[in-house]
C-alpha positions as CSV (number, residue, x, y, z in Angstrom):
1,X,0.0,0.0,0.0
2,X,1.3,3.3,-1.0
3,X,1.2,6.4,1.1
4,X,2.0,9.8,1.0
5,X,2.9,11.5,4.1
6,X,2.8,15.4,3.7
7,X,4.2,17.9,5.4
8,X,7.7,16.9,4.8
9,X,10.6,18.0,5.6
10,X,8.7,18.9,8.7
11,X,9.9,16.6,11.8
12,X,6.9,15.0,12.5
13,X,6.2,13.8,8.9
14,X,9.6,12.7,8.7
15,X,9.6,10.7,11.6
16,X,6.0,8.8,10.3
17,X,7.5,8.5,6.5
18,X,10.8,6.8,8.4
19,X,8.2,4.4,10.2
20,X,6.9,3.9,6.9
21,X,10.1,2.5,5.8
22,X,10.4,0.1,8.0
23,X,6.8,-1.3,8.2
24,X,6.0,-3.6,5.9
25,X,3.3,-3.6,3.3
26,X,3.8,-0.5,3.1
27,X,5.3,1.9,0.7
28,X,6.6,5.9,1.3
29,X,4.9,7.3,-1.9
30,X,7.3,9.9,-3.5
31,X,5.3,13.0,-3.8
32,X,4.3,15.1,-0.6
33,X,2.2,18.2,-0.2
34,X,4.7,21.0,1.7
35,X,3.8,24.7,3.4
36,X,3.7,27.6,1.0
37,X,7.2,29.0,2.5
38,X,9.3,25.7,2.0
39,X,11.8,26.9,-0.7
40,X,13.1,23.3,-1.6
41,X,12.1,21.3,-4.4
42,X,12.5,17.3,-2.4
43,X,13.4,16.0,0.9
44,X,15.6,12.7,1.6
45,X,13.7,10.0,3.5
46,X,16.1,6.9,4.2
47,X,17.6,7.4,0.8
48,X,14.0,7.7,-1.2
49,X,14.0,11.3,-3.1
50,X,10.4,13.0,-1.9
51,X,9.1,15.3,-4.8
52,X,7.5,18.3,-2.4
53,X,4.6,20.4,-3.9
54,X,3.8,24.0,-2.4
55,X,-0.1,24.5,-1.9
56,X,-0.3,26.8,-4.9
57,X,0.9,24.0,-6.9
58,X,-1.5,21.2,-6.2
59,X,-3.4,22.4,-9.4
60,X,-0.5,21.2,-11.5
61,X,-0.1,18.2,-8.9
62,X,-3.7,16.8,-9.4
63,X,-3.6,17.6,-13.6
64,X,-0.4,15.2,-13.6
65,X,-2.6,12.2,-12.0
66,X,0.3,11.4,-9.5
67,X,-2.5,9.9,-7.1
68,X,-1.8,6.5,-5.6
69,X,-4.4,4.4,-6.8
70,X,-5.7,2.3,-3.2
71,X,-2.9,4.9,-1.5
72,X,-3.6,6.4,2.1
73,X,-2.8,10.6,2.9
74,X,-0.7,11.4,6.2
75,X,-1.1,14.6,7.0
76,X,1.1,16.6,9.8
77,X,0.9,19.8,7.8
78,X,0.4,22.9,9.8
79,X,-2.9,24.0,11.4
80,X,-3.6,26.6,9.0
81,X,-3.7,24.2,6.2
82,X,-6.2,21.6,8.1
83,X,-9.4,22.5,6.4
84,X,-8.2,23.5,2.6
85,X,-6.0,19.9,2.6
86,X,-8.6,17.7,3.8
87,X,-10.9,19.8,0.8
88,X,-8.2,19.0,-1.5
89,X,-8.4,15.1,-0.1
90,X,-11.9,15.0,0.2
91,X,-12.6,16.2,-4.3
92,X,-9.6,13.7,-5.2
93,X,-10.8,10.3,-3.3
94,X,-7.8,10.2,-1.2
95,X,-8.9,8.3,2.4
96,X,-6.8,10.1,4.8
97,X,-5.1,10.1,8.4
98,X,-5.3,13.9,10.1
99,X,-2.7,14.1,12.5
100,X,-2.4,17.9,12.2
101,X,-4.4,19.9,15.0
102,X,-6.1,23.1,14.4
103,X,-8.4,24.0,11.8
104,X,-12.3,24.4,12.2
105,X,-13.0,20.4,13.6
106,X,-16.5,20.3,13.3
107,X,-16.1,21.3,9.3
108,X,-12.8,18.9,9.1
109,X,-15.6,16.0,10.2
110,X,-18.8,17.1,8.0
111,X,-16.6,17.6,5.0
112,X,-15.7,13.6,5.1
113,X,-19.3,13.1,5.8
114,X,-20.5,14.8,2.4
115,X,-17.4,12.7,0.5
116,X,-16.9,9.0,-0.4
117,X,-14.1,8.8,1.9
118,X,-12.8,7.8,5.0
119,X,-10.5,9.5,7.4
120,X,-8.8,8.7,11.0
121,X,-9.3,12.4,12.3
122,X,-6.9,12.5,15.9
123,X,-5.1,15.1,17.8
124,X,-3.4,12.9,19.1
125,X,-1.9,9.4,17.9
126,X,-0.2,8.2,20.9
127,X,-2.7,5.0,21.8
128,X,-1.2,5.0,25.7
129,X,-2.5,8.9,25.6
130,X,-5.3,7.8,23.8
131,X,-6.5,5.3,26.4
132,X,-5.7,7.4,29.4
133,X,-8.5,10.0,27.3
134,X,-10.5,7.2,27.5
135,X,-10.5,6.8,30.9
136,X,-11.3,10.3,31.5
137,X,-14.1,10.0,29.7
138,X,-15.2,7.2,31.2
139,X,-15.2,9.2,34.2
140,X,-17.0,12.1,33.0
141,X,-19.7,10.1,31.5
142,X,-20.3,8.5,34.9
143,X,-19.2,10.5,37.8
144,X,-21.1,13.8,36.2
145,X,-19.9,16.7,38.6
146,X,-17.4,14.5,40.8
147,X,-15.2,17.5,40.6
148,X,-17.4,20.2,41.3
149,X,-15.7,23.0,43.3
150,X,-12.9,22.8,42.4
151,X,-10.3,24.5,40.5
152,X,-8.2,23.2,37.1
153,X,-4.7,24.1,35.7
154,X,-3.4,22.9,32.8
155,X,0.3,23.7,31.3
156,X,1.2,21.9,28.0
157,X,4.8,22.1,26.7
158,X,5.5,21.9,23.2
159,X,8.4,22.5,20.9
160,X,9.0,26.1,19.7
161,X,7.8,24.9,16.6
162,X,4.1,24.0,17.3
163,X,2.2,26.5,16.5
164,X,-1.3,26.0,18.4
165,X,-2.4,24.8,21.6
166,X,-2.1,20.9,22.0
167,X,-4.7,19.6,20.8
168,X,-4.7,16.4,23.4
169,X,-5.1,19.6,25.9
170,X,-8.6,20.6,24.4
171,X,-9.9,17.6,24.3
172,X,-9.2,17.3,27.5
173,X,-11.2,20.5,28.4
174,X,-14.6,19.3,27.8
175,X,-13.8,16.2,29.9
176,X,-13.1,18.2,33.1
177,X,-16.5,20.4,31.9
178,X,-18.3,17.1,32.5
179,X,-16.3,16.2,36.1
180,X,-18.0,19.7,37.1
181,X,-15.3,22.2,36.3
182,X,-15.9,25.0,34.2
183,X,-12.7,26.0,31.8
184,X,-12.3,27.5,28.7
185,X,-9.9,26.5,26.2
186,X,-8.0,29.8,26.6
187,X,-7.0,29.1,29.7
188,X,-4.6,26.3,28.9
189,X,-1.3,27.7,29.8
190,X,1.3,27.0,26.2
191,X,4.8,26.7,27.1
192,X,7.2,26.7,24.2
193,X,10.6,28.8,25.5
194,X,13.2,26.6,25.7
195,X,14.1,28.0,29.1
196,X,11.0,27.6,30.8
197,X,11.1,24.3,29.3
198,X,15.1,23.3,30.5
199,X,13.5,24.6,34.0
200,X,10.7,22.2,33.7
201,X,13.3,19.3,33.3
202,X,12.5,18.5,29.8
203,X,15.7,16.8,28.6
204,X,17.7,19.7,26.7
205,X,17.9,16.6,24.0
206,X,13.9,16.9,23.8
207,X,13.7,20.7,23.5
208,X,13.2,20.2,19.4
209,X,10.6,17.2,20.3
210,X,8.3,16.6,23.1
211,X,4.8,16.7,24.6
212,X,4.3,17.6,28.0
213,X,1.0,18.3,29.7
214,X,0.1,18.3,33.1
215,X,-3.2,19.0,34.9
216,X,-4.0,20.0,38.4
217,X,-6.9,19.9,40.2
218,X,-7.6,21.3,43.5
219,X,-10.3,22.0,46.2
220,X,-11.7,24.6,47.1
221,X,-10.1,25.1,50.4
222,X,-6.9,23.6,49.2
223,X,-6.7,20.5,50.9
224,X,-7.0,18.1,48.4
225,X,-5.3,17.6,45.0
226,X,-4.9,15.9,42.1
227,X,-2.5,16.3,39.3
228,X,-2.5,13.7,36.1
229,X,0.4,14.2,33.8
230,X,1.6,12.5,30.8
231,X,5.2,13.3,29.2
232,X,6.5,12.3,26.0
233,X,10.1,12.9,24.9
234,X,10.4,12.3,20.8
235,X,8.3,11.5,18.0
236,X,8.5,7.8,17.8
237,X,5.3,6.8,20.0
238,X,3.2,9.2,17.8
239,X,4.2,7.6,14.8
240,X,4.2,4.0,15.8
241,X,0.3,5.0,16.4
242,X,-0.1,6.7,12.7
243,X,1.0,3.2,11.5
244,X,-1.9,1.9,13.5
245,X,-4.3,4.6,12.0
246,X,-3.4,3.5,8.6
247,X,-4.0,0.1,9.1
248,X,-7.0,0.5,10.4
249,X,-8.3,2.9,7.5
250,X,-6.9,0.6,5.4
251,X,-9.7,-2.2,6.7
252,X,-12.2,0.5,6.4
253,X,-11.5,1.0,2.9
254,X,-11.3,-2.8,1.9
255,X,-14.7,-3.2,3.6
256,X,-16.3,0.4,1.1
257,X,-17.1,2.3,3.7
258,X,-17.4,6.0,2.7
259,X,-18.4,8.8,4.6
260,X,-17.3,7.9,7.7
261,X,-15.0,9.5,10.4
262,X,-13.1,7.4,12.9
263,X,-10.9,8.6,16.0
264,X,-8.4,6.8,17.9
265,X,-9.9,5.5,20.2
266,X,-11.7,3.7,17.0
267,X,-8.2,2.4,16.2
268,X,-7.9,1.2,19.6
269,X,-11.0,-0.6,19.7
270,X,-10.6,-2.1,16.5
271,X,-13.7,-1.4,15.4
C-alpha cells in the first residue's frame, strides 16, 4: 500500500515517513504536499528522493494524476492548512489520516461526511495517551460533577515549533466540563521557550521534540489535590500510532465504507 505522508521535511512527517520505511506492506509514496514557504524542491527520507509540492501547486499536482491508486494521505501539515487539505483530499478520493491539529474540527468531520471517503481524524496518535483519554471520559460520562468546586490548571509544553495549543489539551477540556469544572480552552497555559522548558526538566535533547501536559486539580479550600500528567520525549510513540491509523483505515476501505469519520480511540478498539 502506498502512502504519502505530507508535510515533509517537517519533523513530525519525517519521523511517520521513516516508520513507513520500516513497516512492511507499506510503501513511502514519493510526492508530498509541503507549506507555501518551503523553498526546496525534495526531501531525503532513508535514501528515497520526496518530490515536495507547495499548496499553490496542487493544481499542476492533481492535472499530472500522481494519485496513488488504493494509497492512504498522512497529514502533519500545519494548522492553518487543516481544512483547505482535507478539501483537496476530500474532491480527489484520497482516504486520509489527520494528525495535524487546528483547523475548524466540526467542518474537518462534515466535510468527510458529504465525500466518499474515509479518514482517521486524531489530535493525538499516541494510543497510551489515547486510552488514558478514554478513561477520563469514562469518568466524565459517569461521575457527572465529581469534581465540582474545584479549580483546574493545565500547562502543556511543546516545541518552539508548534504553532497551536495541544490539541490532546482541548480535548481534555470538555472532559473536566463534564467532572463539574468550568474552563475554557484559553485558559490552557502553552509553554514553548526553551528555558521555561530546560526549568521544567525537559531533557535539553527533547527541546526540538516533546509533549508535556500536566493538569492540576484542587479543592476549594486547598486540601485536596490531584494532578494527572503524561510526558513524551520524541516523536517515535506518535508515529508508531499513525501506523496503526493507517492500518486501520486501510480495513475500512477494503470493507467500502465512505463517509465515515473514525478517532483513535476507534483504532484502539478495532472497530
Amino acid at each position: 500500500m502506498k502512502i504519502m505522508v505530507n508535510g515533509l521535511p517537517g519533523k513530525m512527517a519525517g519521523e511517520v515517513a521513516k516508520q513507513v520505511l520500516r513497516t512492511e506492506g507499506l510503501e513511502l509514496w514519493d510526492y508530498s504536499l509541503t507549506g507555501s514557504e518551503i523553498t526546496q524542491k525534495t526531501a531525503e527520507i532513508g535514501g528515497n528522493k520526496i518530490h515536495l509540492y507547495t499548496p499553490h501547486q496542487r493544481v499542476f499536482f492533481a492535472a499530472d494524476s500522481c494519485f496513488p491508486k488504493g494509497g492512504i494521505v498522512v497529514d502533519f501539515t500545519h494548522p492553518s492548512a487543516v481544512n483547505s487539505n482535507a478539501d483537496f483530499y476530500c474532491i480527489h478520493n484520497l482516504p486520509f489520516v489527520m494528525g495535524t491539529t487546528g483547523g475548524d474540527r466540526t467542518a474537518l468531520e462534515q466535510r468527510v461526511r458529504d465525500s466518499d471517503v474515509v479518514a482517521v481524524i486524531a489530535p493525538n496518535m499516541a494510543k497510551q495517551i489515547v486510552a488514558f483519554q478514554a478513561m477520563m471520559k469514562y469518568a466524565a460520562d459517569t461521575f457527572p460533577a465529581a469534581f465540582k468546586d474545584y479549580s483546574l490548571e493545565i500547562v502543556e509544553s511543546h516545541q518552539k515549533g508548534k504553532a497551536d495549543t495541544s490539541g490532546t489539551a482541548k480535548v481534555m477540556v470538555d472532559y473536566f466540563n463534564s467532572l463539574g469544572i468550568p474552563f475554557d480552552v484559553k485558559q490552557i497555559k502553552m509553554i514553548r521557550e526553551s528555558q521555561q522548558q530546560i526549568a521544567m526538566e525537559v531533557p535539553e535533547e527533547s527541546l526540538t521534540g516533546h509533549g508535556w501536559h500536566t493538569y492540576t486539580l484542587k479543592s476549594k479550600d486547598g486540601s485536596v489535590l490531584f494532578r494527572f500528567t503524561h510526558n513524551v520525549n520524541g516523536r517515535e510513540v506518535y508515529a508508531a500510532g499513525t501506523i496503526d491509523a493507517i492500518r486501520f483505515l486501510s480495513g475500512k476501505i477494503a470493507a467500502g465504507e465512505k463517509g465515515k469519520v473514525y478517532s483513535m480511540m476507534d483504532v484502539l478498539k478495532g472497530k
